[in-house]
N, C-alpha and C positions, 0 to 999 in steps of 0.2 A: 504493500500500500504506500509505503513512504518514499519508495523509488516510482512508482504511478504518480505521486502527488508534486514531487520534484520535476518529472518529466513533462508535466501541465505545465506547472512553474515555468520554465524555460520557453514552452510554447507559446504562453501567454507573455511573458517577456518581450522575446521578439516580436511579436503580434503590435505590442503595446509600442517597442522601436519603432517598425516601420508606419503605424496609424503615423506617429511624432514625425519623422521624415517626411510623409504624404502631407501634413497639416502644415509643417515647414514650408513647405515648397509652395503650398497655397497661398498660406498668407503670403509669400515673396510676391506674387504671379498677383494676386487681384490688387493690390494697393494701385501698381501702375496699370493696371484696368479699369481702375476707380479715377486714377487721373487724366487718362484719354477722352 
């Protein structure tokens, strides 16, 4: 169970990285969308 519950952990981690990454890259892209 606690090597199952670690191995979520990790999934959920990177999950949680690239959301940040993808929400990063957003907000870069629409500010100068908003200023066109």
């Amino acid at each position: 169970m606690m090597l199952k519950n670690k191995l979520i952990g990790k999934i959920v981690h990177g999950i949680e990285q690239s959301v940040k990454g993808i929400a990063l890259h957003l907000s870069i892209l629409q500010p100068r969308d908003k200023a066109i």
